[in-house]
C-alpha positions as CSV (number, residue, x, y, z in Angstrom):
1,X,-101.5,-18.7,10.9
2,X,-102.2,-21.9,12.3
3,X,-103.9,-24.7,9.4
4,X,-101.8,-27.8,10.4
5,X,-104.5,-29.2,13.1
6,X,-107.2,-29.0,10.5
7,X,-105.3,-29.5,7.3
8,X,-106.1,-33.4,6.4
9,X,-109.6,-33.1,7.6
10,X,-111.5,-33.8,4.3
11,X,-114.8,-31.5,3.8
12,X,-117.1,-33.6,2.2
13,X,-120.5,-32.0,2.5
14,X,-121.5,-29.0,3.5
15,X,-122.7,-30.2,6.9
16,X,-119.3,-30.5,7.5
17,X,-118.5,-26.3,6.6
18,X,-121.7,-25.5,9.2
19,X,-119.9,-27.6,11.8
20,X,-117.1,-25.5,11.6
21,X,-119.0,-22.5,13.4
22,X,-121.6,-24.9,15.1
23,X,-118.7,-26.1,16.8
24,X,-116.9,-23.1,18.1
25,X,-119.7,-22.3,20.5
26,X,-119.4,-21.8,23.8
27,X,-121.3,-21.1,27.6
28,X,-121.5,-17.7,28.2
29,X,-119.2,-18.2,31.5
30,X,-116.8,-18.9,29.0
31,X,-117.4,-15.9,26.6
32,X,-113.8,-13.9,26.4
33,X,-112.7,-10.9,24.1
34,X,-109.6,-10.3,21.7
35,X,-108.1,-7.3,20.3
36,X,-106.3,-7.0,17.4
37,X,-104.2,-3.4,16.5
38,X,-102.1,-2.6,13.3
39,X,-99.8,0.3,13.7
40,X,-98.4,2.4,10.9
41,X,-94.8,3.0,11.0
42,X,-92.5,5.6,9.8
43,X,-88.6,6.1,9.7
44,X,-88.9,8.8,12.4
45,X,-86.3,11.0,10.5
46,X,-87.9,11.1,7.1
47,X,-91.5,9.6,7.9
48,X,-90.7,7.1,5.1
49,X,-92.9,3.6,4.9
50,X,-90.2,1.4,6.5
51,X,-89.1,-1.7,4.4
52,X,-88.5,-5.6,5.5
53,X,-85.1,-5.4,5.1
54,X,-82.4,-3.1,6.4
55,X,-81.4,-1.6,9.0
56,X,-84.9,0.7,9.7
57,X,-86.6,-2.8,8.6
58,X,-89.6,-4.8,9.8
59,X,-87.5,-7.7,9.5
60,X,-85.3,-6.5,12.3
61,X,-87.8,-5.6,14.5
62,X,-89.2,-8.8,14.4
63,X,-85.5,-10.4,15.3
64,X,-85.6,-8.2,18.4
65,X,-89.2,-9.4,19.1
66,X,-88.0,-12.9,18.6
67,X,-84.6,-12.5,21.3
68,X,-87.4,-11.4,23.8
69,X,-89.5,-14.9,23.5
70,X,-91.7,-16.5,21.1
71,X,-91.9,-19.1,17.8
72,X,-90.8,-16.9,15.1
73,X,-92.9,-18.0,11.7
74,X,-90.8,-18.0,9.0
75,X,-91.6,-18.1,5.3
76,X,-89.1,-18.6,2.5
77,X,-86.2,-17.7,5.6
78,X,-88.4,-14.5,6.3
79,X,-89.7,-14.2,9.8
80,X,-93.1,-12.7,9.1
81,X,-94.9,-13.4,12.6
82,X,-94.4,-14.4,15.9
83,X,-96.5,-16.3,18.3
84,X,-96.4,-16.3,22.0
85,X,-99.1,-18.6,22.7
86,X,-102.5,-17.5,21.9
87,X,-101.1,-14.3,20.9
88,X,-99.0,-13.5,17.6
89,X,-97.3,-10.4,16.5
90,X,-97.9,-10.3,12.5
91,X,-97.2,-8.1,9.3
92,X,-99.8,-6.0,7.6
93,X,-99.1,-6.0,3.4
94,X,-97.0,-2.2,3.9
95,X,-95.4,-2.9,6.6
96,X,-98.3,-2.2,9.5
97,X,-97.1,-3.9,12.9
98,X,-99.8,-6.1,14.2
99,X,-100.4,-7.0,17.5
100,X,-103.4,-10.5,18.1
101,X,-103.8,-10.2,21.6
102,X,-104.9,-13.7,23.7
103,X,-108.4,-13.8,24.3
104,X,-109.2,-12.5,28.0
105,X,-112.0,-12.6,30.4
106,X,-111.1,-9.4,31.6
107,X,-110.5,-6.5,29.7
108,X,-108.0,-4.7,32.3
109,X,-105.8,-7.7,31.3
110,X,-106.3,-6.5,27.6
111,X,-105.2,-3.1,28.7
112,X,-101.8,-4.6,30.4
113,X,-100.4,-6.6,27.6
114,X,-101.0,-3.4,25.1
115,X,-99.1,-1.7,27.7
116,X,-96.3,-4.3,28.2
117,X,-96.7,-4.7,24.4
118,X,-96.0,-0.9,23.9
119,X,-93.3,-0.8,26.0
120,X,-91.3,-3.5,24.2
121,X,-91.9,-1.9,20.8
122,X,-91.0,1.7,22.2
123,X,-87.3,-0.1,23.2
124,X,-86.8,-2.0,20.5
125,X,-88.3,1.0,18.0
126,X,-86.0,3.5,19.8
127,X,-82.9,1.3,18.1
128,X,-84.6,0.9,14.7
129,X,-84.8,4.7,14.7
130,X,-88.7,3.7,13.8
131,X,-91.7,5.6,14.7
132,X,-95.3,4.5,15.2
133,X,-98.5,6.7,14.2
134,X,-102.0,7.2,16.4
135,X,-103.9,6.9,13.2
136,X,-106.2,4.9,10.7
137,X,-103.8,5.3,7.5
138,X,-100.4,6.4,6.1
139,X,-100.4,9.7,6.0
140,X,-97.4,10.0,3.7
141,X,-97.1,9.0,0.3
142,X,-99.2,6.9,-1.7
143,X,-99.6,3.1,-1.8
144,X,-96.4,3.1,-4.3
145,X,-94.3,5.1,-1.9
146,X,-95.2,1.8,1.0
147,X,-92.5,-1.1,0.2
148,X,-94.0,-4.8,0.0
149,X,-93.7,-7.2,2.6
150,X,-92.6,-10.4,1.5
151,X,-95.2,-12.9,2.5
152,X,-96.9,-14.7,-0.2
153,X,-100.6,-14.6,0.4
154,X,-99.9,-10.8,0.1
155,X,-97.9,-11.2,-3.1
156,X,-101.2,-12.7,-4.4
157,X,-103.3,-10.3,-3.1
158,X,-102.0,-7.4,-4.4
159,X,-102.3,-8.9,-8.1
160,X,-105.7,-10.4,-7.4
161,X,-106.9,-6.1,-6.1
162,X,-106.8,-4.3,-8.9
163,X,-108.9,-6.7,-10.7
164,X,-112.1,-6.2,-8.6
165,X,-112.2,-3.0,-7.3
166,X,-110.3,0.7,-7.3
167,X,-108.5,1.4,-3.8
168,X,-107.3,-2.6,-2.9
169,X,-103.8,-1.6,-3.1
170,X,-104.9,1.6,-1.0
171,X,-106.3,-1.0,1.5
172,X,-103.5,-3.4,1.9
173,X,-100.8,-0.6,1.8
174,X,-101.7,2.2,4.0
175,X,-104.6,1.4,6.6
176,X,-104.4,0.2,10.0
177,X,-107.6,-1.3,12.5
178,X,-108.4,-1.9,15.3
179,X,-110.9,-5.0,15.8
180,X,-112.7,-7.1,18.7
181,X,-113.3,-10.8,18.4
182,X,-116.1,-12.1,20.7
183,X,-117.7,-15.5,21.2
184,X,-121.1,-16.8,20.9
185,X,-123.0,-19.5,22.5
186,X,-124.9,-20.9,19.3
187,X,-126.8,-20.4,16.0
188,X,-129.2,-18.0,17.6
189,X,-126.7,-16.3,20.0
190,X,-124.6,-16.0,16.5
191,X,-127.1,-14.2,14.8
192,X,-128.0,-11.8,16.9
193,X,-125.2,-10.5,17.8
194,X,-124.3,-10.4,13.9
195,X,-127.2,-8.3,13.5
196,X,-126.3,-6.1,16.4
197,X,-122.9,-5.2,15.1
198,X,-124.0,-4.5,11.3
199,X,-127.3,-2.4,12.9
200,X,-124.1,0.0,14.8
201,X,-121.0,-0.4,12.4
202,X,-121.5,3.1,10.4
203,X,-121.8,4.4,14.7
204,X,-119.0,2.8,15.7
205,X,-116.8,3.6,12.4
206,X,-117.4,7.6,12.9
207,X,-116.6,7.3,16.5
208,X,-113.8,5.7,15.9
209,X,-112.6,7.8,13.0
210,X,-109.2,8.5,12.9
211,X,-107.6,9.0,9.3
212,X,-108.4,12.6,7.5
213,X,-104.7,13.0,6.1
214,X,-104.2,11.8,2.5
215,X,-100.9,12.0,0.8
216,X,-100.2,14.6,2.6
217,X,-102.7,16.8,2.6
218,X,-105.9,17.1,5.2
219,X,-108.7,15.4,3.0
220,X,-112.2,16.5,3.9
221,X,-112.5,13.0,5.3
222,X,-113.3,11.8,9.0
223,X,-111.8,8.0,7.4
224,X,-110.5,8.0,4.7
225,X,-109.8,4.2,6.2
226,X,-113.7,3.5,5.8
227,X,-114.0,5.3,2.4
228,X,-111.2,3.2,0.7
229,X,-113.4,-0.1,1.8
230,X,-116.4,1.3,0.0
231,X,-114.6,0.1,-3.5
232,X,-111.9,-2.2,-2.3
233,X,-113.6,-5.8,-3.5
234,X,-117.3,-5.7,-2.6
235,X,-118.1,-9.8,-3.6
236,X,-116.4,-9.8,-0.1
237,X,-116.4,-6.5,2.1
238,X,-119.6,-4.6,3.4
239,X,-122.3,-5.2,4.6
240,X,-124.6,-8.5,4.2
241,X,-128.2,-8.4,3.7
242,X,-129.0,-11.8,5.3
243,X,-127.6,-10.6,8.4
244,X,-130.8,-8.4,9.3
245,X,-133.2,-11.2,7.6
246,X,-132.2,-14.5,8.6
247,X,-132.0,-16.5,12.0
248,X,-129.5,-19.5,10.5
249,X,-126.6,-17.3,10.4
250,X,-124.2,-20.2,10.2
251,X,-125.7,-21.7,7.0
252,X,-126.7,-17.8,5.5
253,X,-122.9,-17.0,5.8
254,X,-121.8,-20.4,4.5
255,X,-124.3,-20.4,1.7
256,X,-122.8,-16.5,0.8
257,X,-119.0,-17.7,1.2
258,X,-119.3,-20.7,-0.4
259,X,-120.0,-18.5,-3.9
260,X,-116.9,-15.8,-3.1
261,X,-114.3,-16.2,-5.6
262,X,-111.2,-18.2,-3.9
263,X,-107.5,-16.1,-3.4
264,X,-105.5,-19.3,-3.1
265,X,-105.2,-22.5,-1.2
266,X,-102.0,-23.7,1.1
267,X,-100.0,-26.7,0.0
268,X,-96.5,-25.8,1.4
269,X,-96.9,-22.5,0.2
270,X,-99.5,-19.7,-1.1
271,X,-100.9,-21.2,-4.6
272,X,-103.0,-18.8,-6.0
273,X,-106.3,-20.4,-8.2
274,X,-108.1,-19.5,-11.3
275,X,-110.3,-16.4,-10.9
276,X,-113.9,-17.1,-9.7
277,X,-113.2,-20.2,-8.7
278,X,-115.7,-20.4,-5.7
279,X,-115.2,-22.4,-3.0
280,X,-118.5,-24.4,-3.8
281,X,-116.6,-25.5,-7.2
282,X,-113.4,-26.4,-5.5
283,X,-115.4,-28.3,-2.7
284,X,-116.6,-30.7,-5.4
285,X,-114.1,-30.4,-8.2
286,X,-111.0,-29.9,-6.3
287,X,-108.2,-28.3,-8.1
288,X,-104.8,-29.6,-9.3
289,X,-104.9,-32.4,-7.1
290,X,-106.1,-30.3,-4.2
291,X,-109.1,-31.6,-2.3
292,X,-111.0,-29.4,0.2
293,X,-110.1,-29.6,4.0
294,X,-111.2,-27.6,6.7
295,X,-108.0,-26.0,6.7
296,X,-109.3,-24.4,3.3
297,X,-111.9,-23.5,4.9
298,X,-110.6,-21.9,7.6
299,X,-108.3,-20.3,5.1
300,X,-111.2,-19.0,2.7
301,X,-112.8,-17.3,5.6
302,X,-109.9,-15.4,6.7
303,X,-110.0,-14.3,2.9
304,X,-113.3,-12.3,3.5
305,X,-113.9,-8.3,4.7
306,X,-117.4,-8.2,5.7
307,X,-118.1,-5.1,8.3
308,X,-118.6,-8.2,11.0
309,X,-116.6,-11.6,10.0
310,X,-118.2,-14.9,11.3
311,X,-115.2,-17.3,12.3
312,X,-114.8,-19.5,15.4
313,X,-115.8,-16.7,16.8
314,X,-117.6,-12.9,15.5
315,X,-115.0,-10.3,14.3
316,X,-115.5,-6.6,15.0
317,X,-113.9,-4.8,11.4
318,X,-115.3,-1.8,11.2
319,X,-113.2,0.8,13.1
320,X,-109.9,2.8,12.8
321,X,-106.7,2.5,14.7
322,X,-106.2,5.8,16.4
323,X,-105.3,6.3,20.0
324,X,-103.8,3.9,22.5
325,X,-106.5,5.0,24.7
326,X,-109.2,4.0,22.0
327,X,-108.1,0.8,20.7
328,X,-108.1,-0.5,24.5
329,X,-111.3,1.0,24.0
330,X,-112.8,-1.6,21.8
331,X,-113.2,-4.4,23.1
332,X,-115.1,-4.3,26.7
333,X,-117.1,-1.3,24.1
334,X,-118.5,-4.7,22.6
335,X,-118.3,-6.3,25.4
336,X,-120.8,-4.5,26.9
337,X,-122.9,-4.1,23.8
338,X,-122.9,-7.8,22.8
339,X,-122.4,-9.9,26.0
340,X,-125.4,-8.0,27.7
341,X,-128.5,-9.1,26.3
342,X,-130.8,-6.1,27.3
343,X,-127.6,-4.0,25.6
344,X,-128.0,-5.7,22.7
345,X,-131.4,-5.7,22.0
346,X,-131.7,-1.5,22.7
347,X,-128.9,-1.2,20.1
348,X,-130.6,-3.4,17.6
349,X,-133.9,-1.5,17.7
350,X,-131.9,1.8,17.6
351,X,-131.6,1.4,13.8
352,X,-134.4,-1.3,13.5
353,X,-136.7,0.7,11.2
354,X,-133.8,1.1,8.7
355,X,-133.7,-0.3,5.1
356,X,-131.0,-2.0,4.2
357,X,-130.3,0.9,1.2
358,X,-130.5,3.4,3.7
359,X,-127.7,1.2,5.7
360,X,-125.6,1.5,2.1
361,X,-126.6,4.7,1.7
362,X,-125.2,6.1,5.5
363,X,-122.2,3.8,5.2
364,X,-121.3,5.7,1.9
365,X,-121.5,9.4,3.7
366,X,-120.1,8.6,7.4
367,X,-116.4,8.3,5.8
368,X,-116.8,12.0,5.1
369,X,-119.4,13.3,7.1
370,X,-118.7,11.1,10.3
371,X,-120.9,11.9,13.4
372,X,-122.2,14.8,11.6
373,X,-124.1,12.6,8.9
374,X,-127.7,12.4,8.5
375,X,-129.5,8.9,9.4
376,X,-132.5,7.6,7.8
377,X,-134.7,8.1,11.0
378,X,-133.8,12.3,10.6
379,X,-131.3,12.2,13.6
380,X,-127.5,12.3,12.7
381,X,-125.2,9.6,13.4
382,X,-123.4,11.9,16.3
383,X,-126.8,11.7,18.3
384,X,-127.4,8.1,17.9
385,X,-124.0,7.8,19.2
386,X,-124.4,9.3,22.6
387,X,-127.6,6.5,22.7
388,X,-125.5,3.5,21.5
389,X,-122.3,4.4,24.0
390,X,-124.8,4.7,27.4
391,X,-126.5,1.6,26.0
392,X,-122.8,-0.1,25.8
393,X,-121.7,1.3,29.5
394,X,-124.9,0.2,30.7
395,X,-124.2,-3.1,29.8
396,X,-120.5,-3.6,30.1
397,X,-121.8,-2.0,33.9
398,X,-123.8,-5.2,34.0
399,X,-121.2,-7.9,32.8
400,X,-118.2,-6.2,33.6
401,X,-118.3,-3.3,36.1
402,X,-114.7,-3.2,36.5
403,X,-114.0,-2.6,32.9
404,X,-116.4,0.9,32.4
405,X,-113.6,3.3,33.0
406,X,-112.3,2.1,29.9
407,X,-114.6,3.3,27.8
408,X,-114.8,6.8,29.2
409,X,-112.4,8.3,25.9
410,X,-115.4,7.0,23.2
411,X,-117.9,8.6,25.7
412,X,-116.2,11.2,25.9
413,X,-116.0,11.4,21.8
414,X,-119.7,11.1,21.4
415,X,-120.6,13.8,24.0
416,X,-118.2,16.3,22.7
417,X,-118.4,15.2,19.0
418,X,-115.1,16.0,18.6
419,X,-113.0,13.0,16.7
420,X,-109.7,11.5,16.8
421,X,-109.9,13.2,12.9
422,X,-110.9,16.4,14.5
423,X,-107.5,16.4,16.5
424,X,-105.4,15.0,13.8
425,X,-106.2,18.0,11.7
426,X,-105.4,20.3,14.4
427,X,-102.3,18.7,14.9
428,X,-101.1,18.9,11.1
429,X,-102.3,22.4,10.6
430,X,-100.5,23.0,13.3
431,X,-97.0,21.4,12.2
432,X,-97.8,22.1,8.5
433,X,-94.8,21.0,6.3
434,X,-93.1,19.9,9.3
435,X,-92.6,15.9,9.0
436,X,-90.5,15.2,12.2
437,X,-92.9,17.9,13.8
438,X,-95.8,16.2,12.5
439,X,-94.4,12.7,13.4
440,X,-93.8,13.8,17.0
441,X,-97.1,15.0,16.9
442,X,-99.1,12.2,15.3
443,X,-97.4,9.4,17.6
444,X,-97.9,7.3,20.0
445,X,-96.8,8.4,23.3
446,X,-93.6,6.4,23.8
447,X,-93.6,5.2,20.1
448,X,-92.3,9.0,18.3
């Protein structure tokens, strides 16, 4: 994580917080997309969470990341990220392997460092005796079974959890993403591609569903992913009314951030502050000495789980990590969606006559029901799928013709409506009690 640039930069108003995204925008000839993927790992011979240390540890893979190039980032003598340029390679709280891909114009370039990124993982995994999963959460074990990785915002995480909500632990422990990060031009071009995404995320989270195994055993749930963020700390994660009232984003989300209770702030290290102390409090009061900076800032946001984060730049949370073929998926999916302005405006009237309780309502049921779940217009989600994936081609055809092939596999999920969970349960029923059978199975190609 990068806070040094902004880290002496006093806030002193809270002009100075809406600058932070006012400032981020950008031409739409300069509009690119990121993709960010965790994986879950397992010891391939026992399908056991890996640890940081040892010889199956995350702490070695990282050294054999690091001999191949990049700035390892250590803390406390622990390498716990590396970053190779605009892109890092980072830790998840159990363990999950994260690639932050760079940015990209082009989404076939996305699709060629995942590969390249693959590739080195697969060699360096292959030594480790490490095995990576095509799915949205641990599949064995609970969140005590998962050793803790020792970084210390995730040290304070995991005590701050269980205070706010049941299934934190579950969160930071055992799920893995997949996300797309996409710019916008301004306030307006902010807002309504915030209102977009939250109009679509219960869509996009069943079509990307990929986690019905629980603790071993096939769970009735398309994500079980999505259901643990129904209860995981809801002052931060959801969905936000504003976003489908409001035009001023920028000062809607500061307004709503500024009143989230505060994890910690970075002095040389991870100090974590009194609960509830908001970041409007700490922006006048300061704490122990501490005086806000946009680094805080900056910090603070990265701290919240909304369904679409605002940032520098709008963050796409919604989805499971499944396939290799689905997370490339992702991002010209948005792409399309967002960056095409006729794309965007069909897939925000698709759901335009919703109330926001009905969007609470739907999110609540798609974790189990998944395509199959009734909408409040008396469709299902599965048919206002095959609608919002033409919509998405149709516009990623417009921006980025080159890039449609890659959406083909979520097409191809929301004419068929069968899952990435569909298959997953096919392929543990059929391996039943078999782990390394199941592990084969439930692997990335390359990655068992």
């Amino acid at each position: 994580m990068h806070l040094v640039d902004e880290h002496s930069v006093p806030v002193r108003s809270r002009e100075d917080l809406l600058k932070y995204f006012s400032s981020a925008g950008k031409p739409a000839a300069q509009w690119r997309v990121g993709s960010e993927h965790e994986l879950v790992g397992v010891v391939r011979e026992t399908g056991e969470a890996p640890p940081y240390d040892g010889p199956h540890g995350i702490g070695a893979l990282f050294a054999k990341f690091a001999a191949s190039g990049g700035d390892p980032v250590l803390e406390n003598g622990h390498p716990i990220a590396i970053a190779r340029g605009d892109a890092q390679l980072t830790i998840e709280p159990g363990g999950q392997f994260e690639l932050a891909s760079r940015p990209e114009t082009d989404d076939r370039t996305l699709v060629e460092e995942l590969t390249a990124h693959v590739a080195e993982l697969a060699a360096a995994s292959k030594e480790l005796g490490l095995a990576w999963l095509s799915i949205g959460l641990r599949p064995f074990g609970g969140s005590a079974d998962v050793p803790a990785m020792p970084k210390q915002r995730y040290d304070v995480m995991r005590a701050y959890m269980p205070t706010v909500g049941s299934r934190g632990l579950d969160m930071m422990m055992r799920t893995a993403t997949v996300q797309a990060n996409l710019d916008f031009a301004d306030e307006a071009d902010a807002a309504a591609k915030m209102k977009c995404l939250y109009g679509v995320s219960s869509i996009l989270t069943a079509l990307w569903a990929a986690s019905p195994i629980v603790e071993d055993k096939v769970s009735g749930y398309q994500t079980y992913r999505a259901h643990i963020w129904r209860d995981t700390d809801n002052a931060r994660s959801g969905f936000l009314p504003f976003v489908f009232e409001r035009q001023d984003i920028f000062s809607a989300y500061t307004d709503w951030a500024l009143d989230v209770p505060m994890y910690f702030v970075y002095r040389g290290g991870y100090k974590p502050v009194p609960a509830n102390l908001t970041f409007r409090k700490y922006m006048v009061e300061g704490w122990k000495g501490a005086k806000a900076t946009v680094s805080d800032w900056a910090l603070h946001l990265s701290t919240l789980f909304p369904e679409g984060r605002l940032k520098k730049f709008i963050e796409v949370r919604g989805c499971d990590c499944g396939s290799l073929e689905m997370i490339a998926a992702l991002a010209p999916f948005m792409r399309g969606l967002l960056y095409d302005t006729a794309a965007r405006d069909a897939a925000i009237a698709l759901t335009a006559g919703w109330a926001f309780d009905d969007r609470q309502q739907l999110a609540d049921v798609v974790p189990t029901m998944g395509l199959a779940a009734p909408t409040p217009g008396g469709h299902t989600v599965g048919a206002l799928a095959k609608e919002l994936v033409a919509i998405a081609k149709d516009g990623l055809g417009r921006v980025a013709p080159t890039a449609v092939p890659l959406v083909e596999p979520v097409e191809a999920i929301a004419a068929t409506g069968r899952t990435q969970a569909d298959r997953i349960v096919e392929l543990w029923q059929a391996h039943a009690g078999d782990r390394k059978a199941l592990i084969a199975a439930l692997a990335h190609p390359g990655l068992a």
